[in-house]
C-alpha positions in Angstrom: 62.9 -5.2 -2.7 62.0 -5.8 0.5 65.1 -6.0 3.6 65.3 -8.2 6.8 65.2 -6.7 10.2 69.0 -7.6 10.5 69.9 -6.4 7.1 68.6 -3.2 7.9 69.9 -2.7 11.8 73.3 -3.4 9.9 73.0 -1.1 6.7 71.0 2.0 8.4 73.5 2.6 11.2 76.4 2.7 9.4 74.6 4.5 6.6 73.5 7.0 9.6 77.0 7.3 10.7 78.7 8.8 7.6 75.9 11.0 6.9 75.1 9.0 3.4 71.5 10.0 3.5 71.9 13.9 5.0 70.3 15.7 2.5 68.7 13.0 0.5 65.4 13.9 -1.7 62.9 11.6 -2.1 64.1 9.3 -5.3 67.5 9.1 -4.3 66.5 7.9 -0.7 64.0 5.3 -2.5 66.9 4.3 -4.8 69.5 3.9 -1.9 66.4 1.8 -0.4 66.9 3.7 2.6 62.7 3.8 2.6 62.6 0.3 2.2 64.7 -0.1 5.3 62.5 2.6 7.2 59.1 0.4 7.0 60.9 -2.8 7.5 62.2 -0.8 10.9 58.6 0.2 11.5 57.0 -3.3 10.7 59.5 -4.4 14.1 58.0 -1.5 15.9 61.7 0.1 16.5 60.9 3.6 17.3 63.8 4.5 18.7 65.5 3.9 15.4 63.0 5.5 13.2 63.0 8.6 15.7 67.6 8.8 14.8 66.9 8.3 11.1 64.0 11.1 11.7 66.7 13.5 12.8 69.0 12.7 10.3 66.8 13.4 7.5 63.1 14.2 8.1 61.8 13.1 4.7 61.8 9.3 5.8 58.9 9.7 7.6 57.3 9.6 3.6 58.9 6.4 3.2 56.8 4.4 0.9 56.9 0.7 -0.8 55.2 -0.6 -4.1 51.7 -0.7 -2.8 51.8 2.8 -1.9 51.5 2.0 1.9 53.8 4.3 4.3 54.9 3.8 7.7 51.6 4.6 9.2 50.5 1.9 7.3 52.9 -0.5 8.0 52.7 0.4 11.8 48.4 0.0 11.3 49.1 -3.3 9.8 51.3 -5.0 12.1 49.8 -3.3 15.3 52.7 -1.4 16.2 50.9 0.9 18.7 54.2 2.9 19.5 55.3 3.8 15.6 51.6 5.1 15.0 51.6 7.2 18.0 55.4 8.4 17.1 53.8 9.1 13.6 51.1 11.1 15.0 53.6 13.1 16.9 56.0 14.2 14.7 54.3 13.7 11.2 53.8 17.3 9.3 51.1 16.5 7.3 48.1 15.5 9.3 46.4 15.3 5.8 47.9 11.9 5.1 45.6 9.9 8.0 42.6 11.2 6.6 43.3 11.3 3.0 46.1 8.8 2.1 44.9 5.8 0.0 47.0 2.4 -1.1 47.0 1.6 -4.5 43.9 -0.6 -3.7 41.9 2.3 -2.8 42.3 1.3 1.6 42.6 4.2 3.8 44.4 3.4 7.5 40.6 2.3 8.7 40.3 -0.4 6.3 43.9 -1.8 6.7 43.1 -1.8 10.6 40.2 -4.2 9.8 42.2 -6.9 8.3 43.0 -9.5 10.6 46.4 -8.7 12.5 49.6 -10.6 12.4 50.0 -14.2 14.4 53.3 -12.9 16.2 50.4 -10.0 17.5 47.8 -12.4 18.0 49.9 -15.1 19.9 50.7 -13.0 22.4 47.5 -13.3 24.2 46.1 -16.5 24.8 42.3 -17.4 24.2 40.3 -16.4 21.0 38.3 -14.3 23.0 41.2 -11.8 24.3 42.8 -11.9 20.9 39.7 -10.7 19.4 38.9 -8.6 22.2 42.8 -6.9 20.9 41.4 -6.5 17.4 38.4 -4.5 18.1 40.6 -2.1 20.2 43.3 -1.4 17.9 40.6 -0.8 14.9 38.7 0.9 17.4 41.9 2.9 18.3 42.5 3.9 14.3 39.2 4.6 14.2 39.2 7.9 16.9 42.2 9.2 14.9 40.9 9.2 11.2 38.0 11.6 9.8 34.6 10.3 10.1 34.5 10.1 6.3 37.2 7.0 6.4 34.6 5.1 8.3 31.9 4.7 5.6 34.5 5.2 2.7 34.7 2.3 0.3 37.6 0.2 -1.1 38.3 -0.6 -4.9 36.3 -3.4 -4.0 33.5 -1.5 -3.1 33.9 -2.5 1.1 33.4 -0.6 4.1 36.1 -0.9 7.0 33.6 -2.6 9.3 32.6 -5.3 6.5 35.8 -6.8 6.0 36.6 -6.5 9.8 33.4 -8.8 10.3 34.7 -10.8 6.8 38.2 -10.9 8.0 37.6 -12.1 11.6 34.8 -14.7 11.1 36.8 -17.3 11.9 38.1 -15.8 14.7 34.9 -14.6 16.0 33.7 -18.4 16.3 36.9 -19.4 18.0 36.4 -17.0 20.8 33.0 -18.3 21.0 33.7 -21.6 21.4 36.8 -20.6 24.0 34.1 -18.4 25.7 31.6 -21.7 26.3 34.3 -24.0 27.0 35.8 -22.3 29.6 32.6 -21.2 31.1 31.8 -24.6 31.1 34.6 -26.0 33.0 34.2 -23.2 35.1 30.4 -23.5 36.0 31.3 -27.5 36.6 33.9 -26.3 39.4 31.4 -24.2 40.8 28.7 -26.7 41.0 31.1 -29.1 43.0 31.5 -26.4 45.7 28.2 -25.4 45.9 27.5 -29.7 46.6 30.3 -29.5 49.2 29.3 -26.1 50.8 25.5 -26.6 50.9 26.0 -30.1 52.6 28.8 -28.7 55.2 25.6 -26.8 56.3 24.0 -29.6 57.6 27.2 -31.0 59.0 28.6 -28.5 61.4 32.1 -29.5 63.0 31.8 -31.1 66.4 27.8 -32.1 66.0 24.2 -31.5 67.1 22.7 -31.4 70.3 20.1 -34.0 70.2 17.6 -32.8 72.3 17.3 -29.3 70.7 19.3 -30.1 67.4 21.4 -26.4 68.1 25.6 -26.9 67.2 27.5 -27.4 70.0 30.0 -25.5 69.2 27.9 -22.2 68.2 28.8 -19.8 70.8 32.7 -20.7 69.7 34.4 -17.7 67.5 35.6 -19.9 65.3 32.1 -21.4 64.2 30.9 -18.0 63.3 34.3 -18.1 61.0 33.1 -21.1 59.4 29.1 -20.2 59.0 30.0 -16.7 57.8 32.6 -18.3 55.1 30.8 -21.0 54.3 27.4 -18.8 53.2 29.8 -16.9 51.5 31.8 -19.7 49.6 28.2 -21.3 48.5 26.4 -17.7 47.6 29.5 -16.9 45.2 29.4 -20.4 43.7 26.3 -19.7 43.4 26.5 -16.3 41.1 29.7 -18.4 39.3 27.1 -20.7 38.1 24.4 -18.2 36.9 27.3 -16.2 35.5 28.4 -19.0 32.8 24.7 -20.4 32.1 24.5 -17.0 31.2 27.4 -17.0 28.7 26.7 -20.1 27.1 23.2 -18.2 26.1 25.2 -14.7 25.2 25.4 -13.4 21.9 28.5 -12.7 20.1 28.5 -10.1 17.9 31.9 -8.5 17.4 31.3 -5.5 19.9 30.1 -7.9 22.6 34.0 -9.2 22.7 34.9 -5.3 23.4 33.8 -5.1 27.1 30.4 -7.3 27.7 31.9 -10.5 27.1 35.1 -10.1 29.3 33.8 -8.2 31.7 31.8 -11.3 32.4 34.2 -13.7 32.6 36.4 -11.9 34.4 33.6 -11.5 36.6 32.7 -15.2 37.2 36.4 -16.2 37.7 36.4 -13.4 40.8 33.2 -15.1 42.0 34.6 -18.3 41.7 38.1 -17.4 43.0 36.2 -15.8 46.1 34.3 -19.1 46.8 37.5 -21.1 46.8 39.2 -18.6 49.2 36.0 -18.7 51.7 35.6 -22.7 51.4 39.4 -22.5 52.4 38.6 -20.6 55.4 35.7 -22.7 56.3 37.8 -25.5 56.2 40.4 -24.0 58.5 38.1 -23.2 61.0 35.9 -26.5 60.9 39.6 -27.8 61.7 40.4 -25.7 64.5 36.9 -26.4 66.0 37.4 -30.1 65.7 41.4 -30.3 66.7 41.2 -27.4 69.2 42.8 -29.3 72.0 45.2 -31.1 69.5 48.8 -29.0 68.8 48.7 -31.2 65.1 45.9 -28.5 64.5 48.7 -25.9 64.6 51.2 -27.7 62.0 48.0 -28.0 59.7 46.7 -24.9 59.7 50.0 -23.9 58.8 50.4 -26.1 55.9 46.9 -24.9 54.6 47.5 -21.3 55.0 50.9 -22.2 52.9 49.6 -24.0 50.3 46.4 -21.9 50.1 47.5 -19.6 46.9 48.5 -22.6 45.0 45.4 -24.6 45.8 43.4 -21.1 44.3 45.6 -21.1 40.8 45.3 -24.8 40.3 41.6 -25.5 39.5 42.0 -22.5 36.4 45.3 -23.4 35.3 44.2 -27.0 34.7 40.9 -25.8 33.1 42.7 -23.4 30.8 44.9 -26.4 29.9 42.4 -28.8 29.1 40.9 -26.1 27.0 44.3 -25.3 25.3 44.3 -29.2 24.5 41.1 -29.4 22.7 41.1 -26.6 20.9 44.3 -27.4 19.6 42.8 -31.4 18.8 40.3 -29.7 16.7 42.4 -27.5 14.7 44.3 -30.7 13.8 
């Protein structure tokens, strides 16, 4: 029999409060489905609650259901990162991490390579951080359990690592194609600056002197400004660019989603948010150069330095959007 969240928040308490479980062995706490109660607690990740049932009687830390999987289990299954670490605090028997086995022969490694819950997985959005969260947590379980767990075998005869890679196929390709999408959109917005930058090179504000072809305007402060942040919005572009071609040629093996493959995006989108924040700057001073004498230069550049953060998030929010879109159109 397995309890809802609320049943149990309702029964254990009160339960708790008239000491009905103080001195409890094992059956009659499993018969009083007081254990039952304590892995539905640890599936919601209530530690809190499992730490006051703890003190009350210390022997529902062994809780156990049908499967024989206890509340490390429960808290390896449904990525409760908080309940394990509780567990690993104030659990006796260290034994049980290393040795402990469900009735289908999976030790805590191989239940940390099945593919997590979707209220875990939803809370990050893009294949490619929601794998990126699966290879740490079974990464995590994997530092805690004996090196003999990692090459143990199942009843079915499978290593952790094989059904992590059997379990998380699907996923696998979805980051992929999130990966090559978004660096696509991405690469697009960078080639558009790097058009718009390289020919505000050869159309400095206020002109040319025709006789020696130098900028008027180069001795001026605020031409440096716009030289200086216009190399700099066109070089980032530039590494933007090389950055994505780059990831749509990657590979993606599981471990590459670990560090490789964000570290790179993460990279590119601070390239790219740099040359959006320079090209803003160049424009600012282009305008002061051309509207120096004019007080509506003032009321602009304020505007511009106003709406300047919002013009940054813009060009990614409506990339990630039209991502979202499509990779929802083809799920349908």
């Amino acid at each position: 029999m397995v309890l809802s969240g609320t049943l149990v928040e309702l029964i254990l308490p009160i339960m708790y409060m008239f000491g009905k479980f103080v001195g409890m062995n094992s059956s009659q706490l499993r018969e009083a489905l007081v254990y039952d109660a304590m892995l539905e607690v640890a599936k919601h990740g209530n530690v809190d609650f499992i730490n006051a049932m703890r003190k009350a009687n210390h022997d529902l830390l062994l809780a156990m259901d049908n499967h024989g999987r206890d509340i490390f289990s429960y808290a390896v299954i449904h990525r409760k990162h908080n309940v394990f670490q509780f567990m690993l605090t104030f659990s006796e028997n260290k034994d049980i991490i290393n040795y402990r086995r469900d009735m289908f022969g999976n030790n805590l490694l191989h239940l940390a390579a099945h593919l997590g819950p979707l209220s875990d997985l939803n809370r990050r959005s893009g294949a490619a951080w929601q794998m990126k969260r699966e290879i740490d947590w079974f990464k995590a379980v994997e530092e805690v359990v004996h090196a003999k767990c990692r090459e143990a075998k199942n009843d079915e005869g499978k290593k952790p690592k094989e059904i992590f890679i059997e379990t998380h196929k699907e996923l696998m390709k979805d980051g992929e194609k999130w990966i090559k999408e978004t660096a696509g959109t991405f690469a697009i917005v960078g080639v558009l600056v790097i058009t718009v930058m390289f020919a505000a090179i050869f159309t400095v504000p206020g002109g040319l002197h025709q006789d020696t072809g130098i900028p008027i305007f180069i001795k001026d402060k605020r031409f440096t400004v716009f030289i200086v942040a216009d190399a700099i919005s066109l070089l980032a572009s530039i590494f933007t660019v090389f950055i994505y071609i780059d990831l749509q040629t990657s590979s993606y093996a599981p471990t590459d989603f670990l560090r490789r493959l964000p570290t790179k995006i993460m990279s590119g989108l601070g390239c790219l948010s740099l040359s959006l924040v320079s090209m803003v700057i160049a424009f600012c001073a282009a305008l002061g150069i051309v509207l120096q004498k004019s007080l509506l230069y003032k009321h602009i550049f304020v505007g511009v330095v106003i709406l300047a953060p919002f013009s940054f998030r813009l060009p990614f929010n409506f990339a990630l959007y039209c991502i979202a879109r499509r990779h929802r159109a083809c799920r349908h």
